[in-house]
C-alpha positions in Angstrom: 20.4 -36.9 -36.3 18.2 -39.6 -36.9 17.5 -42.9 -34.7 16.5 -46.6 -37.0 14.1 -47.9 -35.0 10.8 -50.8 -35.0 7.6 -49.9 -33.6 5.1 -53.3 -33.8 7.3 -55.1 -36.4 7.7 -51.6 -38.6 10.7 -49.9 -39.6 10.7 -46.4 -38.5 12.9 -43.8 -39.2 13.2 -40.8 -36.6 14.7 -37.5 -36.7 15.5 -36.1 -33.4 16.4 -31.8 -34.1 15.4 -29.1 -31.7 17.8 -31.1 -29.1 17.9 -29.9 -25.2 20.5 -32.5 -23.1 19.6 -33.2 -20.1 22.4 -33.7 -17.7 22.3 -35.1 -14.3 25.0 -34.6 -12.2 26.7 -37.2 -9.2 24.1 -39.5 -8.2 22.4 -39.6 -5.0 19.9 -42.6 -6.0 21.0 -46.2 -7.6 20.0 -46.7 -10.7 19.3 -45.1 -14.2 17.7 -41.5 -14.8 15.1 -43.2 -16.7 14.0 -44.3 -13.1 14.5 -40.9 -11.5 12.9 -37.7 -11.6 14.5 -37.0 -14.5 12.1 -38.9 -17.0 9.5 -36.5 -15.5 11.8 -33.8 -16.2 12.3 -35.0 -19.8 8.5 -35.3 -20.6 7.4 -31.7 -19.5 10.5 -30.4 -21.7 9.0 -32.2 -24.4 5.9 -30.1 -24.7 8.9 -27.6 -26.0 12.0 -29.5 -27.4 13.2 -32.7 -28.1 14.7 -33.6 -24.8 17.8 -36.1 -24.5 18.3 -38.1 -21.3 21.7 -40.4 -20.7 23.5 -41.8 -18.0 27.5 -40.8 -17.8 30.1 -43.5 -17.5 30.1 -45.1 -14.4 26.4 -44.4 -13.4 22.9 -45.9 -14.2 22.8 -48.4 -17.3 26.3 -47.4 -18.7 29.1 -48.6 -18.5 33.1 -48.2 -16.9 33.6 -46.7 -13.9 33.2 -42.7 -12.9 35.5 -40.0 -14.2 35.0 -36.7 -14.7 37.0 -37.4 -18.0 34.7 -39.5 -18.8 31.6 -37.5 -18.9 33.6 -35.0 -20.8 34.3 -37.6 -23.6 30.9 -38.9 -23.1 28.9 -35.3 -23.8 30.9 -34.1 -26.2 30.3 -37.3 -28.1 26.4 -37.6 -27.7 25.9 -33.2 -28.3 28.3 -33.8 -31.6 25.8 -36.6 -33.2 23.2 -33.6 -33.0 23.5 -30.4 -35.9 22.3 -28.0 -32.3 21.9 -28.6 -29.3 21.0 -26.5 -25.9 22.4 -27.9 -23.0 20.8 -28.0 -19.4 23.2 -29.3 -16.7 22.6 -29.7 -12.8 25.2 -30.1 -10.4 28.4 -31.6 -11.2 27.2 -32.7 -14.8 27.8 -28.9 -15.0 31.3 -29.3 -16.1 31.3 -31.5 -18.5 28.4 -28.8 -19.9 30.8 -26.0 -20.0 34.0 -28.3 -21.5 31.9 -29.0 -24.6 29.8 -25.9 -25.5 33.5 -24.4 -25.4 35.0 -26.6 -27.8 31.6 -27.4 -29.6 30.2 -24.7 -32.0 26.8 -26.5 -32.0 25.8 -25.9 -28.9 23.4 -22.9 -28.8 22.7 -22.1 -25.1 24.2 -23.8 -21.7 22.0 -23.9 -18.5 24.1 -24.6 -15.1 22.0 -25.6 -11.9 24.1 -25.1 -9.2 27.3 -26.0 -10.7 30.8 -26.2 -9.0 32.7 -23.7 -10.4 36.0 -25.6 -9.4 37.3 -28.3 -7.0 37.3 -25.5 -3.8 33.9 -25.5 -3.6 33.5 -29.1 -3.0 33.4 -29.8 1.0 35.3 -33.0 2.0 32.1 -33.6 3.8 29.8 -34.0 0.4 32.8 -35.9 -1.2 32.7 -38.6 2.1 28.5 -38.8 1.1 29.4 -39.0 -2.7 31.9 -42.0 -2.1 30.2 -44.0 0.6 26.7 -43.7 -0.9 28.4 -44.5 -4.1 30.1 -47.8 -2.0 27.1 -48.9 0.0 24.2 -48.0 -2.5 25.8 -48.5 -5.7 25.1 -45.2 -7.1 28.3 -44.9 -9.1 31.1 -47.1 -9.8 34.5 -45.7 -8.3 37.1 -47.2 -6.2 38.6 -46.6 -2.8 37.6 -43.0 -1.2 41.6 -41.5 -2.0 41.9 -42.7 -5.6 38.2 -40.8 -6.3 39.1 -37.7 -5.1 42.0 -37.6 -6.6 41.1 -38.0 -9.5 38.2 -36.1 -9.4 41.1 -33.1 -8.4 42.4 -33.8 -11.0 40.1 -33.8 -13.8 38.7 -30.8 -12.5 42.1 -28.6 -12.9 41.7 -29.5 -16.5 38.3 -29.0 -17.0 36.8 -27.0 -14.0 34.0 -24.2 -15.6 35.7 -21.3 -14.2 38.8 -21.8 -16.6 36.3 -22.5 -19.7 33.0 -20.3 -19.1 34.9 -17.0 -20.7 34.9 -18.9 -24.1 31.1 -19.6 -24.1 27.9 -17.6 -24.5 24.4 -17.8 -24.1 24.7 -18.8 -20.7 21.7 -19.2 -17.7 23.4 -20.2 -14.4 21.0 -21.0 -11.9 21.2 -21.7 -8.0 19.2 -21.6 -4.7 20.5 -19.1 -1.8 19.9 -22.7 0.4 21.8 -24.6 -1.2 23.9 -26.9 0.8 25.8 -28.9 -1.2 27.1 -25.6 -3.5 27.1 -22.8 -2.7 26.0 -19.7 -4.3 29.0 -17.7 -4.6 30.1 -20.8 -7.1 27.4 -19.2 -9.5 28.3 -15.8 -9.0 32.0 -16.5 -9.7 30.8 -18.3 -12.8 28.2 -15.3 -14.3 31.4 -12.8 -13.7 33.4 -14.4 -16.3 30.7 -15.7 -18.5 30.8 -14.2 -22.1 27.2 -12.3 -22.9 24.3 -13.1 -23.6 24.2 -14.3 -20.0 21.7 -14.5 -16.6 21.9 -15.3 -13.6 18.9 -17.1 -11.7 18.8 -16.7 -7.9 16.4 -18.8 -6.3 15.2 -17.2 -2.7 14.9 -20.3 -0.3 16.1 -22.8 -3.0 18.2 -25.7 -2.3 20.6 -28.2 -4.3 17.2 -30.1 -6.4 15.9 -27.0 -7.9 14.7 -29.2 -11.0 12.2 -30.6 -8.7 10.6 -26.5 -8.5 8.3 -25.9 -11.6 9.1 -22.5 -11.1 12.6 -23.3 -12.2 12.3 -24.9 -14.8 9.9 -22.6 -16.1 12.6 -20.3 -16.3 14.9 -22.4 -17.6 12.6 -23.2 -20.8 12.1 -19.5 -21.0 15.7 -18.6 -21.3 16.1 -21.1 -24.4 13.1 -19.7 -26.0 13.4 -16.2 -26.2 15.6 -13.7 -27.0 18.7 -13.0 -24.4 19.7 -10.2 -23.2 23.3 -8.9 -23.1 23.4 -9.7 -19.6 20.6 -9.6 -16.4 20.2 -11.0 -13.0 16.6 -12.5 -11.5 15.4 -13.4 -8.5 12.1 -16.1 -8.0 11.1 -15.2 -4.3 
């Protein structure tokens, strides 16, 4: 891929290739990732790969309202302008991840931080925070509280990971034994019916952020660096 561009009144041409995406998952802060921890994250990956940050439909600077249908047509667009791609997704902008590097064969590597494995795991209780943050802080565009989760049920029978993580490979899921918002067993499920290569990351202590823990990510870069192993389980005390 390449990106048309003018620095200081010169035409530049750039061309973007040892791609990671970056993908956030339902936001808890207004505004774009640009503005969020995310850019941070973004500028350390750079020391290793070209890093790609975006906003889904309905959140940050773009446009629409949420769907989870949405960010499926929304990454497998943006990871099929690239010749390969590695994927890193946290939280919810896990499913979407595993959607496209099963029906993408560009997409080299898939890392899932703390990713719902299907609607179950969700707690009416996160889905309440989700919609009334969403309402009163304008995190994401959605309607009234029954029409969002039902059609967030409803993507996620079509596109939920644990129906589509047997067709993909090279797979790092990742998740804190804290974490709150997802729990750990979702993870598990997911590495049982992951196709090797594949790992599994348990992070002692760790809650829902982990990209906020150098330590993680560390790991993370790691795993799309080096060679992978048919299939292995870690712990980070």
């Amino acid at each position: 891929m390449f990106l048309d561009i003018n620095i200081s009144g010169n035409f530049a041409r750039i061309y973007v290739e040892n791609t990671v995406l970056l993908c956030h998952g339902l936001p808890a802060e207004p505004g774009s990732v640009v503005e969020k921890g995310y850019d941070k994250l973004a500028r350390y990956f750079a020391r290793y790969f070209t890093p790609v940050i975006f906003d889904f439909s309905g959140c940050g600077l773009s446009r629409k309202e949420f769907s989870l249908r949405r960010w499926v047509e929304d990454l497998i667009n943006i990871a099929g302008s690239f010749s390969h791609v590695d994927i890193v997704a946290f939280s919810m902008g896990g499913v979407p991840a595993v959607y496209t590097a099963a029906n993408l064969r560009n997409v080299r590597s898939v890392t899932l931080v703390a990713t719902p494995c299907c609607f179950d795991v969700l707690s009416l209780k996160i889905l309440q925070e989700v919609h009334a943050n969403a309402k009163t802080r304008g995190t994401l565009r959605v309607g009234d509280f029954s029409s969002f989760v039902m059609g967030l049920k409803e993507d996620m029978m079509e596109f939920e990971p644990l129906r589509w993580i047997e067709k993909v490979k090279n797979v790092l899921l990742v998740h804190g034994t804290k974490d709150d918002v997802v729990p750990l067993e979702s993870s598990e499920k997911l590495f049982r019916f992951a196709k090797s290569p594949k790992k599994l990351l348990k992070v002692i202590g760790g809650g829902h952020k982990l990209r906020q823990e150098k330590a993680v990510v560390d790991k993370i870069i790691e795993w799309i660096t080096g060679e992978k192993k048919k299939e292995s389980v870690e712990i980070i005390p």
